[in-house]
PDB file of N, CA, C and O in Angstrom, chain B, residues numbered from 101:
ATOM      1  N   UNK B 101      -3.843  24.796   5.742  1.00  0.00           N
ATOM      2  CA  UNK B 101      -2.716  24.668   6.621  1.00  0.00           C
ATOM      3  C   UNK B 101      -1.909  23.440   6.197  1.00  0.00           C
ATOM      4  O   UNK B 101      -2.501  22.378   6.000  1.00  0.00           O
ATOM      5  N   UNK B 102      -0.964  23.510   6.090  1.00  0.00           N
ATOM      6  CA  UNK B 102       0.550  22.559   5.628  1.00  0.00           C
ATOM      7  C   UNK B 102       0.697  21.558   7.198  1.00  0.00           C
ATOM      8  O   UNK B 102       0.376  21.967   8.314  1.00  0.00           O
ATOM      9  N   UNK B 103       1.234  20.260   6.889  1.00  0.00           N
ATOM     10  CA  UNK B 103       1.654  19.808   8.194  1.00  0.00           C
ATOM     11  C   UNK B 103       3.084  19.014   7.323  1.00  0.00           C
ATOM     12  O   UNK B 103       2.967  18.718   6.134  1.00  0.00           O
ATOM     13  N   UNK B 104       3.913  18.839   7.814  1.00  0.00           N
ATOM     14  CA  UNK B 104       5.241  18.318   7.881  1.00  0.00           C
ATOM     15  C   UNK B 104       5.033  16.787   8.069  1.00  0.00           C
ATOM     16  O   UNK B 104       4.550  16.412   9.137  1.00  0.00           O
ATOM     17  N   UNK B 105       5.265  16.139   7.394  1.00  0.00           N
ATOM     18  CA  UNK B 105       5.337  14.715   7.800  1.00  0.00           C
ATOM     19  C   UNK B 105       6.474  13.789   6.870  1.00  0.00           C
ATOM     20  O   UNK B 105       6.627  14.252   5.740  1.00  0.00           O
ATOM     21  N   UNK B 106       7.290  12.554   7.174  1.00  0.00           N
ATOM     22  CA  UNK B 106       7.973  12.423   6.295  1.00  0.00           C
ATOM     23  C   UNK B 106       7.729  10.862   5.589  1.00  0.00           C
ATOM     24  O   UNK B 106       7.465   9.855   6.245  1.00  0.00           O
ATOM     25  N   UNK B 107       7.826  10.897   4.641  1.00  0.00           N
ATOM     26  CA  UNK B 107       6.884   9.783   3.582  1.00  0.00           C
ATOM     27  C   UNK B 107       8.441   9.415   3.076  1.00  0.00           C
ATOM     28  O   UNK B 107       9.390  10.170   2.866  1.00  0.00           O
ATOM     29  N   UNK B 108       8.296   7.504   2.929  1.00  0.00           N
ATOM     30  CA  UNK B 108       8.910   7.272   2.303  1.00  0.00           C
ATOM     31  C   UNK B 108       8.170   6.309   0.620  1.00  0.00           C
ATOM     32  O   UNK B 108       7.642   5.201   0.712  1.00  0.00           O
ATOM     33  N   UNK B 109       8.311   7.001  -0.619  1.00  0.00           N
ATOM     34  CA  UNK B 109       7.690   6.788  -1.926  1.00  0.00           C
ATOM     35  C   UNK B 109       8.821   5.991  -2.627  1.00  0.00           C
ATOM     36  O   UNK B 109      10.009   5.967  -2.304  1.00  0.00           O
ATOM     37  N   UNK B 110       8.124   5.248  -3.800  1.00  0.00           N
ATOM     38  CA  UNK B 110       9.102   3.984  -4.445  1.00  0.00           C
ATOM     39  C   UNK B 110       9.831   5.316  -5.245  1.00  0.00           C
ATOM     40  O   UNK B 110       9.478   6.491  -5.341  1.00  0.00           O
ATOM     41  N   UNK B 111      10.895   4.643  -5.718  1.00  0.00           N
ATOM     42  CA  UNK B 111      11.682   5.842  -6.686  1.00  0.00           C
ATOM     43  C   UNK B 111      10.848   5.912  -7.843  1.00  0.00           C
ATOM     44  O   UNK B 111      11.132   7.002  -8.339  1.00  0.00           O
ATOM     45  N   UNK B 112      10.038   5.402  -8.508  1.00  0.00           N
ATOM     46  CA  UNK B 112       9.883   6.208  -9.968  1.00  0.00           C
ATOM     47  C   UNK B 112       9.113   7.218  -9.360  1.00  0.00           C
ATOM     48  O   UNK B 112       9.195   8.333  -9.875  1.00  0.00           O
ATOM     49  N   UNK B 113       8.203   7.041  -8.136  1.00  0.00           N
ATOM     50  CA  UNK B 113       7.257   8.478  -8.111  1.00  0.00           C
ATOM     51  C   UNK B 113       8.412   9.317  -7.393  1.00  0.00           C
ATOM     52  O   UNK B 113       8.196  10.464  -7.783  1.00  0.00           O
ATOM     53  N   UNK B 114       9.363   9.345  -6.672  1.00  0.00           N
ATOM     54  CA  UNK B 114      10.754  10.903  -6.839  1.00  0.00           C
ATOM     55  C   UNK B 114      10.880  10.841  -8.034  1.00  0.00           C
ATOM     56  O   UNK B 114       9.964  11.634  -8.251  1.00  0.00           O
ATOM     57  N   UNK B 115      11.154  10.637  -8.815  1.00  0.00           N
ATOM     58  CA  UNK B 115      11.240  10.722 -10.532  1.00  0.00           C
ATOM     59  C   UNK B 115      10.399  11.256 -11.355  1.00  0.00           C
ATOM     60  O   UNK B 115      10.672  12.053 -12.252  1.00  0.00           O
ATOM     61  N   UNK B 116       9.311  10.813 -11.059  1.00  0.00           N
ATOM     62  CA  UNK B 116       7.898  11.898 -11.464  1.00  0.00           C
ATOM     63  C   UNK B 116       8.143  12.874 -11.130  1.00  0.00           C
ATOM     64  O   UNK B 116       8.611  13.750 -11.858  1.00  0.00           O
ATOM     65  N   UNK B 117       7.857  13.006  -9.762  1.00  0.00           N
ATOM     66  CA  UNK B 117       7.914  14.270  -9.077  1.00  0.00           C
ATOM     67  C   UNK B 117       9.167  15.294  -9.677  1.00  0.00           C
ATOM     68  O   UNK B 117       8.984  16.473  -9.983  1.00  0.00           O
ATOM     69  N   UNK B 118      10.380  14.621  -9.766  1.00  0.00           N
ATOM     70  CA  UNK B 118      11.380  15.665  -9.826  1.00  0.00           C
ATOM     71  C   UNK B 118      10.869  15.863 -11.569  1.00  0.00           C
ATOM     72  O   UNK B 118      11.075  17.032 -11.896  1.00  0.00           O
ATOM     73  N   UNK B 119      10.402  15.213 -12.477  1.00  0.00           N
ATOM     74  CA  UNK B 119      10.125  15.497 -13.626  1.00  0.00           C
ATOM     75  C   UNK B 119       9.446  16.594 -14.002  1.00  0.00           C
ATOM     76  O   UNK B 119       9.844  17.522 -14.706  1.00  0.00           O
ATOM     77  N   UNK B 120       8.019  16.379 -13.308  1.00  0.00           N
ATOM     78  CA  UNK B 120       6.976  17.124 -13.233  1.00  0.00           C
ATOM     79  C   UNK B 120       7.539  18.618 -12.340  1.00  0.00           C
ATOM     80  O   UNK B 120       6.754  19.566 -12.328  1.00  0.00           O
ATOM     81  N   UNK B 121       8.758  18.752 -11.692  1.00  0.00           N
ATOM     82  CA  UNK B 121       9.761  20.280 -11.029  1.00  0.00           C
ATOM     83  C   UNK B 121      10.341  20.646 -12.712  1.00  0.00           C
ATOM     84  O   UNK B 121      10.092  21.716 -13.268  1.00  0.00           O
ATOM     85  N   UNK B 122      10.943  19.807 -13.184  1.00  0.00           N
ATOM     86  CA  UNK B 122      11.423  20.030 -14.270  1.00  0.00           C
ATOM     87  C   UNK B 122      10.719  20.908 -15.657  1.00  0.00           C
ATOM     88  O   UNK B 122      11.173  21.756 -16.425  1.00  0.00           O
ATOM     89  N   UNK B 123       9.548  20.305 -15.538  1.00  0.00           N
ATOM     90  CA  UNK B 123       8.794  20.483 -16.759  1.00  0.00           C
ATOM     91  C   UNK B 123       7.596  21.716 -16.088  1.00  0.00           C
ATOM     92  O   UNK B 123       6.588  22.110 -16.674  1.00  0.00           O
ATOM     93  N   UNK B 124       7.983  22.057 -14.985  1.00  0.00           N
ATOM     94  CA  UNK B 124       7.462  23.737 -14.492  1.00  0.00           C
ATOM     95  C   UNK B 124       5.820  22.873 -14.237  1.00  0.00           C
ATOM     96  O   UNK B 124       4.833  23.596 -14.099  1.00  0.00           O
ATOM     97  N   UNK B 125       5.726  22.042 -14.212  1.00  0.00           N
ATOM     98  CA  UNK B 125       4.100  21.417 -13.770  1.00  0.00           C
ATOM     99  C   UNK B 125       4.099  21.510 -12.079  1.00  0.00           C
ATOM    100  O   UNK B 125       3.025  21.764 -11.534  1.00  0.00           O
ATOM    101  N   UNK B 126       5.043  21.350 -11.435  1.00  0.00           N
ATOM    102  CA  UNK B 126       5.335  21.592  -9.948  1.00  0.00           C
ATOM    103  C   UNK B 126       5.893  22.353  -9.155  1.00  0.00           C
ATOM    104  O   UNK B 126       6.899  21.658  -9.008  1.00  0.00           O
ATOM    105  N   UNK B 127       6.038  23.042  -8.645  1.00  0.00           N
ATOM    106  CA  UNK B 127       7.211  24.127  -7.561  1.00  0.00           C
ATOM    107  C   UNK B 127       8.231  23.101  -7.146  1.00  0.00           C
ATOM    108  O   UNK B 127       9.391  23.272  -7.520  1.00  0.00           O
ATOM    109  N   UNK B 128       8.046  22.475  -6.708  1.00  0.00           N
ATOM    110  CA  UNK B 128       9.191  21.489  -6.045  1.00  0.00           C
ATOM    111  C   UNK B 128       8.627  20.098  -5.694  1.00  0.00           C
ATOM    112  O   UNK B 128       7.486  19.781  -6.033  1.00  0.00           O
ATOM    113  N   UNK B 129       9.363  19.353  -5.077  1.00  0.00           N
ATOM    114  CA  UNK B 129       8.826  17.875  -5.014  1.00  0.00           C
ATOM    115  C   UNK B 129       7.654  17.633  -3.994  1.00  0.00           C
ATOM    116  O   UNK B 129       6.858  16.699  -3.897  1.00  0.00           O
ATOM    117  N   UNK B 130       7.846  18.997  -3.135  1.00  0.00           N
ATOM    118  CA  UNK B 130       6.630  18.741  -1.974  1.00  0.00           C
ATOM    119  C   UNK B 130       5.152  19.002  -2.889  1.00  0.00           C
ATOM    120  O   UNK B 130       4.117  18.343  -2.785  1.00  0.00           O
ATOM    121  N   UNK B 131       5.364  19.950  -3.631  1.00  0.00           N
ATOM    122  CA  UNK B 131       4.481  20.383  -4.488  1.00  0.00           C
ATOM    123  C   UNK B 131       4.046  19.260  -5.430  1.00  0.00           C
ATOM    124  O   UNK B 131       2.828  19.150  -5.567  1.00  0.00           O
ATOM    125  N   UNK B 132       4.775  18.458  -6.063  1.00  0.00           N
ATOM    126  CA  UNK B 132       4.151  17.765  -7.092  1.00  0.00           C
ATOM    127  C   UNK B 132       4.130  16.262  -6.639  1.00  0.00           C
ATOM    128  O   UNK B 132       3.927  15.374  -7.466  1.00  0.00           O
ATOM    129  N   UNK B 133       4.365  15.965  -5.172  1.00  0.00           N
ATOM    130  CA  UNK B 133       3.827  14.947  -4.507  1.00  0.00           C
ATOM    131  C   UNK B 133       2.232  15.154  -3.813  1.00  0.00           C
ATOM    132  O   UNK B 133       1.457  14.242  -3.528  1.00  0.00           O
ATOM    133  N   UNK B 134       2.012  16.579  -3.646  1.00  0.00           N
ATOM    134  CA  UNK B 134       0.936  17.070  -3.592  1.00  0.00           C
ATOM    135  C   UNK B 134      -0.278  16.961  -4.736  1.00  0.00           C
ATOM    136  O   UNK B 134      -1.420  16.507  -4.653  1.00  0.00           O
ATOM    137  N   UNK B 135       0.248  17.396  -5.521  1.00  0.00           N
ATOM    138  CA  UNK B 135      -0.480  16.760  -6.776  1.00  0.00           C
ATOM    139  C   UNK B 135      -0.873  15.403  -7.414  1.00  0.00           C
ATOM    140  O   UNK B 135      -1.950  15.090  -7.922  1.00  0.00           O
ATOM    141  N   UNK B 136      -0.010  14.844  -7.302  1.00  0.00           N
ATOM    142  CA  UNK B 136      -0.429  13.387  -7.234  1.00  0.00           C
ATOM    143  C   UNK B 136      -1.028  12.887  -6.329  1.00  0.00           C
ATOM    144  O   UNK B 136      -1.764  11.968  -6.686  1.00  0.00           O
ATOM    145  N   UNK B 137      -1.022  13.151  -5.092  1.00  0.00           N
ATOM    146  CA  UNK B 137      -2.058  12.878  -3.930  1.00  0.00           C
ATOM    147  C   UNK B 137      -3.454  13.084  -3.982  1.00  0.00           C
ATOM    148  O   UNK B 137      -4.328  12.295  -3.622  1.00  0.00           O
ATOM    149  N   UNK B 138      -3.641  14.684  -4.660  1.00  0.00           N
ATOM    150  CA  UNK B 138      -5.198  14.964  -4.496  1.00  0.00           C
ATOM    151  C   UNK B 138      -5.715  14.661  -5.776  1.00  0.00           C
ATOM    152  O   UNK B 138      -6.928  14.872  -5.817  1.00  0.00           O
ATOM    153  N   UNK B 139      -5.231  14.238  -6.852  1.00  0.00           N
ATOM    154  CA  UNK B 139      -5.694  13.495  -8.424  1.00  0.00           C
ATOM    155  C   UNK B 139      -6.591  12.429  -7.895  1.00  0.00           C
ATOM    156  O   UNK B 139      -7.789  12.325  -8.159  1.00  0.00           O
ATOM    157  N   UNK B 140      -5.491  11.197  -6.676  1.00  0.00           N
ATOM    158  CA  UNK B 140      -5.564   9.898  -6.436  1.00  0.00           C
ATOM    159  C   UNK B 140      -6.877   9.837  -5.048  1.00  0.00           C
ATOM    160  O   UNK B 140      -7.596   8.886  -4.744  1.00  0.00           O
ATOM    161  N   UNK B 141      -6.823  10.930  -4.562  1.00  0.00           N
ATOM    162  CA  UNK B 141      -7.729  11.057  -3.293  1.00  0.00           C
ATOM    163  C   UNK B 141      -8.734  10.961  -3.676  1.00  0.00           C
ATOM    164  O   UNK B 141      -9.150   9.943  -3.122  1.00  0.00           O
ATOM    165  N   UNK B 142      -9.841  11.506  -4.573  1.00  0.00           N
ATOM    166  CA  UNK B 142     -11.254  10.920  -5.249  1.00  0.00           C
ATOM    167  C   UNK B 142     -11.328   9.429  -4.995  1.00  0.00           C
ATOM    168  O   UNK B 142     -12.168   8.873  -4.286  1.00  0.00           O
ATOM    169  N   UNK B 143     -10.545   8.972  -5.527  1.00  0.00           N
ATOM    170  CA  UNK B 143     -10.456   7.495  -5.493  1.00  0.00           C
ATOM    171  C   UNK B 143     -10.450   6.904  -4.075  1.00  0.00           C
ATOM    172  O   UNK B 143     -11.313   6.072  -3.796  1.00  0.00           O
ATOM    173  N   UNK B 144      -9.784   7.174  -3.404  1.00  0.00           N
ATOM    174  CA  UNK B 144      -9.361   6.384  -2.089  1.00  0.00           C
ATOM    175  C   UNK B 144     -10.382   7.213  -1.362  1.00  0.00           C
ATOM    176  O   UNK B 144     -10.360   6.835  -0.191  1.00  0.00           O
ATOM    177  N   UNK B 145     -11.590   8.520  -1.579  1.00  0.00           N
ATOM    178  CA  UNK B 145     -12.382   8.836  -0.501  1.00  0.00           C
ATOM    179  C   UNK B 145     -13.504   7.593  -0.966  1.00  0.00           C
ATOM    180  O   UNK B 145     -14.159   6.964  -0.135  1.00  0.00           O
ATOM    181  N   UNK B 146     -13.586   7.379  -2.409  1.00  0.00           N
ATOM    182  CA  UNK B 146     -14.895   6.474  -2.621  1.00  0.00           C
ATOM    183  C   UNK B 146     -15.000   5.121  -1.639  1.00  0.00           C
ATOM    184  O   UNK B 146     -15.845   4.744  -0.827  1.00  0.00           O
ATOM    185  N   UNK B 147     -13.016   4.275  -2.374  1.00  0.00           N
ATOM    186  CA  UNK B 147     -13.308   3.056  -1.614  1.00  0.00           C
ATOM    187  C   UNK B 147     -13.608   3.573   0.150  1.00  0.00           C
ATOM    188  O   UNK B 147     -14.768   3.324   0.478  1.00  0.00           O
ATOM    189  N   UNK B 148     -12.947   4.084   1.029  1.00  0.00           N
ATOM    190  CA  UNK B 148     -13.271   4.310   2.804  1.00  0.00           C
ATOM    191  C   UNK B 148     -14.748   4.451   2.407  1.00  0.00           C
ATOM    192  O   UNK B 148     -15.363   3.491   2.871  1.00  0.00           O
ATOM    193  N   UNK B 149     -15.612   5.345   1.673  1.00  0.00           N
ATOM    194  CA  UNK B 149     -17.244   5.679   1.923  1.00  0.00           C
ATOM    195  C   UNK B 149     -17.676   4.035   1.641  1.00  0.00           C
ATOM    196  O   UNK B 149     -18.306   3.283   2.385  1.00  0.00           O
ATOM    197  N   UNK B 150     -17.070   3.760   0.222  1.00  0.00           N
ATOM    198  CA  UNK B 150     -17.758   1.815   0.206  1.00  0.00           C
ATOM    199  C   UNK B 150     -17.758   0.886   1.436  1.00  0.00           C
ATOM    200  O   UNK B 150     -18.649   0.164   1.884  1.00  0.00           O
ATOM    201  N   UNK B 151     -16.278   1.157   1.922  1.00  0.00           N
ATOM    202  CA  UNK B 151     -16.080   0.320   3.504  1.00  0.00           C
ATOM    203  C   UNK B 151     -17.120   0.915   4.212  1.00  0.00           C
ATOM    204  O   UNK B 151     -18.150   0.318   4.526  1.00  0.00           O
ATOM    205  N   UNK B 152     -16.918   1.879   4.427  1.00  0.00           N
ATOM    206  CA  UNK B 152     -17.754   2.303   5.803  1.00  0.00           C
ATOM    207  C   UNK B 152     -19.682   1.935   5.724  1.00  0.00           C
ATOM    208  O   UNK B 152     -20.543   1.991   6.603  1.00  0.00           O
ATOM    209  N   UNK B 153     -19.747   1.598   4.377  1.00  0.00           N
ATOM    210  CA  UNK B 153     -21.112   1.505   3.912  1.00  0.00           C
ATOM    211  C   UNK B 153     -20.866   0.047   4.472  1.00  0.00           C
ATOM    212  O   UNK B 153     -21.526   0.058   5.511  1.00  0.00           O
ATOM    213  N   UNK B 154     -20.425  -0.903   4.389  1.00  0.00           N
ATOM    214  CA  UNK B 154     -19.973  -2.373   4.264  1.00  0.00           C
ATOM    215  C   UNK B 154     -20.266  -2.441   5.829  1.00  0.00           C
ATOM    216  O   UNK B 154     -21.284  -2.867   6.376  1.00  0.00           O
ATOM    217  N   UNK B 155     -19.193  -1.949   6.370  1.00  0.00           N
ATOM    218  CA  UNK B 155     -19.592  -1.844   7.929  1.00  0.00           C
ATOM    219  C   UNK B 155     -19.990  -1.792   9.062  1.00  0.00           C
ATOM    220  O   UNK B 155     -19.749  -2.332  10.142  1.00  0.00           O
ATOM    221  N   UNK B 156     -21.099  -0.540   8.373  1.00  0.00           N
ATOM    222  CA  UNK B 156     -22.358  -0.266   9.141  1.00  0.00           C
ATOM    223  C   UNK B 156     -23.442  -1.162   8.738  1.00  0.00           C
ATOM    224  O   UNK B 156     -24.333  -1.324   9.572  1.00  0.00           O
ATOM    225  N   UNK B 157     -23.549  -1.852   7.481  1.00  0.00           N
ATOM    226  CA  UNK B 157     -24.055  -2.687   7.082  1.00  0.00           C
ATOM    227  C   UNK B 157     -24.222  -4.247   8.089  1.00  0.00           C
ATOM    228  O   UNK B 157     -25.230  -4.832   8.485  1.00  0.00           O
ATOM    229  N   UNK B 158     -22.910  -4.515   8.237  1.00  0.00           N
ATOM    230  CA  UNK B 158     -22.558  -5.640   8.982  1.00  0.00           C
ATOM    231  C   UNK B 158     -22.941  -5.415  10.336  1.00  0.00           C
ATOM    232  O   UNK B 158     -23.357  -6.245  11.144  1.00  0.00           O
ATOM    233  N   UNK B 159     -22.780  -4.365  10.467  1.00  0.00           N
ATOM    234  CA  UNK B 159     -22.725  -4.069  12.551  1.00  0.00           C
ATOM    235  C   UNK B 159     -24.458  -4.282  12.415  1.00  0.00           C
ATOM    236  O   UNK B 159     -24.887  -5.308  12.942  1.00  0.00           O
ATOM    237  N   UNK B 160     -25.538  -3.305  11.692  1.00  0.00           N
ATOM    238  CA  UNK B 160     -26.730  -3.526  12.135  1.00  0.00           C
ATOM    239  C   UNK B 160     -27.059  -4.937  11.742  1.00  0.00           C
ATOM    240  O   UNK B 160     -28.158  -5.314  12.150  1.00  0.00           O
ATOM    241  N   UNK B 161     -26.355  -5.820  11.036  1.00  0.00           N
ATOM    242  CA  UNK B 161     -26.696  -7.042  10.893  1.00  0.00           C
ATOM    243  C   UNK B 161     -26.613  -7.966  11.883  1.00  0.00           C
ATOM    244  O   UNK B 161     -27.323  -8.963  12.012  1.00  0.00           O
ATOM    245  N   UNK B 162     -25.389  -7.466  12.841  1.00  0.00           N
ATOM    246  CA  UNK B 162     -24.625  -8.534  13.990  1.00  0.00           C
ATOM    247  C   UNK B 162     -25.198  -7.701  15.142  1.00  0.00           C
ATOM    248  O   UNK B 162     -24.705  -8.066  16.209  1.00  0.00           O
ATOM    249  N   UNK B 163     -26.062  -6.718  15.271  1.00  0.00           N
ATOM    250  CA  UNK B 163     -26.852  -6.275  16.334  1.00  0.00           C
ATOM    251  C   UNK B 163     -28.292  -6.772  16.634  1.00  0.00           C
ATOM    252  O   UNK B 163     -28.968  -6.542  17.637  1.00  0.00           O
ATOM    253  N   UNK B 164     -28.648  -7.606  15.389  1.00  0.00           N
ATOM    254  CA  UNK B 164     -30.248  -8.198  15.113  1.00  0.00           C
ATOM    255  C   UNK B 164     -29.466  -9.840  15.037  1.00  0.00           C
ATOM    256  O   UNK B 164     -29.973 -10.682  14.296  1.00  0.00           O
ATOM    257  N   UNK B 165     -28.348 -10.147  15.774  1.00  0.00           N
ATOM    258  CA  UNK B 165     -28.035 -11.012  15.669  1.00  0.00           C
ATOM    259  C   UNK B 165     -28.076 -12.263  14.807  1.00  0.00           C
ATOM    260  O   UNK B 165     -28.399 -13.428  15.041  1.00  0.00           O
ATOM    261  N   UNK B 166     -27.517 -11.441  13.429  1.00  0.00           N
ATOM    262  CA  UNK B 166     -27.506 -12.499  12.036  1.00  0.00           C
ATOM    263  C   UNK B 166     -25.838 -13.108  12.563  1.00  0.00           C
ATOM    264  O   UNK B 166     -25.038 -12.503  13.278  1.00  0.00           O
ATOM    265  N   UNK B 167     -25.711 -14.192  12.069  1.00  0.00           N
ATOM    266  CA  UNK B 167     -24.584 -14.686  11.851  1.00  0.00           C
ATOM    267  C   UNK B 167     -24.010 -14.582  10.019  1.00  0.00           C
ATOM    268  O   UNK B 167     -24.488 -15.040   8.981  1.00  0.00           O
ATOM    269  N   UNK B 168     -23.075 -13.947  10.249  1.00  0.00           N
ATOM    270  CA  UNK B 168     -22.409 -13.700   8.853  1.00  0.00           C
ATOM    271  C   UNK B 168     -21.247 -15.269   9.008  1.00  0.00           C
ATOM    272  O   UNK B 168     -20.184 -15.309   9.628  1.00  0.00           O
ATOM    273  N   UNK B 169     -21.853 -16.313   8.291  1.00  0.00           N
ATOM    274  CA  UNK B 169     -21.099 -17.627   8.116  1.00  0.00           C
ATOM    275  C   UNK B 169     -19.977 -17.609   7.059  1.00  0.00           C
ATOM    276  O   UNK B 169     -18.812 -17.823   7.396  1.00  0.00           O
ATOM    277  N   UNK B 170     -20.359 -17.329   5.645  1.00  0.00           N
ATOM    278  CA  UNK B 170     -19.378 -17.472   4.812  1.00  0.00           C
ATOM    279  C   UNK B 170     -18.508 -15.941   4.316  1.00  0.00           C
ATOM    280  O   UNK B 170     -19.003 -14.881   3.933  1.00  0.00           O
ATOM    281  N   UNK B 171     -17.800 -16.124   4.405  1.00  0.00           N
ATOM    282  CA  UNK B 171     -16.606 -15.280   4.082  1.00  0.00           C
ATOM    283  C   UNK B 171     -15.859 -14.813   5.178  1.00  0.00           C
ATOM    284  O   UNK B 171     -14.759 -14.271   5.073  1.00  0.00           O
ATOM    285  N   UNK B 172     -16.519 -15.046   6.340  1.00  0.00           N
ATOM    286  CA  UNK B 172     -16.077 -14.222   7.450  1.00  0.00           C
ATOM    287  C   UNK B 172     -15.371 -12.495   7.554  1.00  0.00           C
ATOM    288  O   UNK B 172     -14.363 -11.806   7.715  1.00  0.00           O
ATOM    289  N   UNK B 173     -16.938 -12.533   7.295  1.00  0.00           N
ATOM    290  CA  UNK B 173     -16.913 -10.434   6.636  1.00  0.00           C
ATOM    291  C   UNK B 173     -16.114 -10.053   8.091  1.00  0.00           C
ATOM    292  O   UNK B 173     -14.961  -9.628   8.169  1.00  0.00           O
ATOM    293  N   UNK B 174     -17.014 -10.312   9.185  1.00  0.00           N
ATOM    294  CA  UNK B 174     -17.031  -9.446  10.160  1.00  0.00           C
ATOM    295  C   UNK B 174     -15.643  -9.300  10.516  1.00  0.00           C
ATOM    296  O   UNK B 174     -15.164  -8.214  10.839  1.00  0.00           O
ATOM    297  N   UNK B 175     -14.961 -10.417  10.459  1.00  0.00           N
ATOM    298  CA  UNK B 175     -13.292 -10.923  11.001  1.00  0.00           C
ATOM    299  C   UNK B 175     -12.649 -10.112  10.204  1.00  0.00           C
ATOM    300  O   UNK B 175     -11.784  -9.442  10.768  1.00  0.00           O
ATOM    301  N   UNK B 176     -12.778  -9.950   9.092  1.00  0.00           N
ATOM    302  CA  UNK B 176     -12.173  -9.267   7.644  1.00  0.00           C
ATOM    303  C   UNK B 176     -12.259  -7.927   8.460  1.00  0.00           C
ATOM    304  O   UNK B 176     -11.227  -7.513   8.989  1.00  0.00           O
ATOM    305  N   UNK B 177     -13.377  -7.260   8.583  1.00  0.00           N
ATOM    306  CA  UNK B 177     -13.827  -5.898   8.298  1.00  0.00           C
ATOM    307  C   UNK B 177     -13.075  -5.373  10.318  1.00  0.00           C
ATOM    308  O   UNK B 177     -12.589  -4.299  10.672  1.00  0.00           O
ATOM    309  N   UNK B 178     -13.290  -6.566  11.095  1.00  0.00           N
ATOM    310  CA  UNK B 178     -12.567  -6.015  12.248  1.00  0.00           C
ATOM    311  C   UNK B 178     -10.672  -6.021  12.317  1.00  0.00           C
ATOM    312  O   UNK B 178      -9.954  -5.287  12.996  1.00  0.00           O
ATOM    313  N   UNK B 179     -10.409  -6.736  11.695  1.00  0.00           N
ATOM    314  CA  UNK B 179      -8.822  -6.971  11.492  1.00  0.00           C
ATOM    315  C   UNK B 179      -8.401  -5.587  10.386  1.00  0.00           C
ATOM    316  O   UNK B 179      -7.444  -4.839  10.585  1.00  0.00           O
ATOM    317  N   UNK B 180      -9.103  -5.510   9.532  1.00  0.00           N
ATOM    318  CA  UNK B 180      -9.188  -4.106   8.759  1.00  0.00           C
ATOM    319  C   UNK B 180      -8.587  -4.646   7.164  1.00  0.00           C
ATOM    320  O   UNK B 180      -8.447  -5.733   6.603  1.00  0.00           O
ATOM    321  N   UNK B 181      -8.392  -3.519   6.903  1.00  0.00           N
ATOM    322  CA  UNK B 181      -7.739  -4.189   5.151  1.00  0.00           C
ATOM    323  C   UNK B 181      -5.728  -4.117   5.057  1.00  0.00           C
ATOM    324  O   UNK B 181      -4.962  -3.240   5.457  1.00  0.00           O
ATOM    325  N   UNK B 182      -5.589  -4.770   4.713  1.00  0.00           N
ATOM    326  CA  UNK B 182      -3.453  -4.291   5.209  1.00  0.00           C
ATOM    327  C   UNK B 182      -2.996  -4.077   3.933  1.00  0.00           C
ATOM    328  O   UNK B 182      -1.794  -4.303   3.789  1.00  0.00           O
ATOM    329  N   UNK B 183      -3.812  -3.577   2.626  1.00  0.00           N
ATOM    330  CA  UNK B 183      -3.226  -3.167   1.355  1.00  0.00           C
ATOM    331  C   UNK B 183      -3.163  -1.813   1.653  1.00  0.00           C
ATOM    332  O   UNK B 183      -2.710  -1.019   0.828  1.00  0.00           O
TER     333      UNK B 183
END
C-alpha cells in the first residue's frame, strides 16, 4: 500500500531522480525516490536495531540501579539522536 506524504530532498537527489526517469531506471520521480530509499533502508534498519540494543542495555542497567557517570549515555539516549 502507497501513502502520500510530501518530502522536501536537497536538489542533486531531484536530479538523480529525474536522471535515473531519464535513463528508464525509474517510472517517475516518486518511483526513483523510492529506490533510493529502500537501497539506503538496510542501513538505517541496522543503526535503530544498534540503538535499540544500546537502550535496552542502559534501561536494565538504570533498573539495577548502576549510575552511567561518563558520557552521559542515558541523557544522550533520552533526548534522542537530532542527525
Amino acid at each position: 500500500m502507497s501513502v502520500t506524504i510530501s518530502v522536501k530532498v536537497r536538489r542533486e537527489v531531484a536530479e538523480l531522480a529525474d536522471k535515473m526517469v531519464r535513463y528508464g531506471i525509474a517510472k517517475n520521480r516518486s518511483h526513483a525516490i523510492n529506490i533510493m530509499i529502500e537501497r539506503g533502508i538496510a542501513h538505517a534498519r541496522e543503526e535503530v536495531a544498534r540503538w535499540e540494543r544500546i537502550h535496552s542495555k542502559v534501561e536494565e542497567l538504570r533498573k539495577k540501579r548502576y549510575r552511567i557517570r561518563r558520557g552521559d549515555l542515558w541523557r544522550l539516549l533520552e533526548e534522542g539522536r537530532s542527525r
